[in-house]
N, C-alpha and C positions, 0 to 999 in steps of 0.2 A: 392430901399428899404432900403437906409439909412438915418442917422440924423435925426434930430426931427419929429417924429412922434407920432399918436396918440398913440402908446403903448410906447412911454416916450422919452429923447432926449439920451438912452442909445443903442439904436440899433443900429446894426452893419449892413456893407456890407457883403456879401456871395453872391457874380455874375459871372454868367458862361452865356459865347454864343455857341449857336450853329452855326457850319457855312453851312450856306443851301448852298450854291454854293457843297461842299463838297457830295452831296447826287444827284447830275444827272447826270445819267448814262445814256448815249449813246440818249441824249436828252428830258429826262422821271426823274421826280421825285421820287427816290424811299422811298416811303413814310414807308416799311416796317423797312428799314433799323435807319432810321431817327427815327421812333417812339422806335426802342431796344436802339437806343443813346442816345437820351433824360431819358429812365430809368436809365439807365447807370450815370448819368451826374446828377439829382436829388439823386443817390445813393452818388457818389461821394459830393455832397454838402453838403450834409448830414452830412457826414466822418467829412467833413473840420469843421464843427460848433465842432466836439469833438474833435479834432487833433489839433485846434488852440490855442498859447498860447496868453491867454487875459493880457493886462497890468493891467484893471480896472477889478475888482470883480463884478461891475454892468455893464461890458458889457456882461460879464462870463455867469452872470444870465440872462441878458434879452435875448443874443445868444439861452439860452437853453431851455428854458422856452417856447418860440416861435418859435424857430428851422426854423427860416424865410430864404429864400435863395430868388434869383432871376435868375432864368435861360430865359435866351433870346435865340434871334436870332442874328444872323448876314449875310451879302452877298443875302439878298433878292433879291436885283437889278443882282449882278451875277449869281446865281440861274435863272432868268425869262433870263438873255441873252445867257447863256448855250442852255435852252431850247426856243429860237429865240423867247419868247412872250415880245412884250413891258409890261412895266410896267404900269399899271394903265388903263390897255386896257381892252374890254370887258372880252376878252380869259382869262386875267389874273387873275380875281376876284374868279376865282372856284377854283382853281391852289393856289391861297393866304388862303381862307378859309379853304382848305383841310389842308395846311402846317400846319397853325394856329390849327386847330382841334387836329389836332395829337398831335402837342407838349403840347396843354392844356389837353388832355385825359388823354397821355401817362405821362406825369406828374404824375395827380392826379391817375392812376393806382398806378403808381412807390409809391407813399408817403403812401399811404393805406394800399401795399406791406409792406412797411416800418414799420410801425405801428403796421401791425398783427406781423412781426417779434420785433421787439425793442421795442413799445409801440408809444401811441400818445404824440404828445409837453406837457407839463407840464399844459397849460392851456387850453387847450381842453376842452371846453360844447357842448356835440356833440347835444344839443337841436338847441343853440343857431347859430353853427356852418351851421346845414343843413340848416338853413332858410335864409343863405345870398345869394344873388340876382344872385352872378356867380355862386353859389353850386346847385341852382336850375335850374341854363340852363347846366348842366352837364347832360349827360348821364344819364337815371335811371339808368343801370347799377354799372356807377360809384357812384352815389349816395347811393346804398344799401350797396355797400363796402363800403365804407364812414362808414353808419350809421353801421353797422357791426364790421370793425373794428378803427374806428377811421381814423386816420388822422397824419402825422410825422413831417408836417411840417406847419405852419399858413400860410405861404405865397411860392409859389413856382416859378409863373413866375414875370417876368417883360421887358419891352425893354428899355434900357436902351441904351446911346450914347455908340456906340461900334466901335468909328473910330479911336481911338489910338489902341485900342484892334485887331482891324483887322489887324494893321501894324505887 
């Protein structure tokens, strides 16, 4: 979610991983715990776009304005070996979906959270907003909170290479 992109070549990095390995207990994914980290960690990224000192004045604004982060994953592969499933094996795929669910929910709970408390990004049109193609495979739920209260951040997940980062 950095450098040239369509909202201009002044965006900034804001990336954070989750380490899934970190969340299996006693062979079991606990998806309970994992979904409170993830708000946790959107809350935290959040912080960092106001906490950070910008060199450039037009990174300043585009940071704020879009309130863009990227929170991943990491440890996929150790996560399924924890829990003895190969990866990319039948077993695995409900196991991956579920993980995926949570941190994309729990997310867009988290930034809605955000929103009703602090307000949404700067450029927010929650018309235009609801009607993009991941907002509409969301949860209704999450959706009404959406349309309700808006929205904290334009961009929240991404996976990004995380093999330095794991070290």
């Amino acid at each position: 979610p950095c450098g040239e992109q369509p909202l201009g070549p002044w965006a900034v990095c804001n990336l954070g991983a989750m380490n899934l390995a970190a969340y299996v207990k006693n062979g079991k994914f606990d998806y309970t715990n994992f979904g409170l980290d993830v708000k946790t960690a959107v809350r935290f990224l959040d912080n960092v776009i106001d906490q950070t000192y910008y060199f450039f004045k037009e990174n300043e604004k585009s940071a704020k304005d879009i309130r863009r982060q990227g929170l991943g994953i990491m440890g996929l592969g150790d996560a399924l070996i924890k829990m003895k499933v190969r990866y990319g094996s039948k077993e695995s795929m409900p196991i991956i979906k579920k993980i995926f669910e949570t941190l994309r929910d729990s997310a867009y709970d988290a930034s809605a959270d955000l929103a009703k408390e602090k307000g949404s990004f700067p450029k927010f049109n929650k018309t235009k907003y609801l009607k993009g193609h991941h907002i509409k495979n969301l949860p209704l739920v999450l959706q009404k909170k959406i349309g309700r209260f808006g929205i904290r951040n334009a961009v929240l997940l991404t996976i990004a290479p995380t093999g330095t980062t794991s070290l």
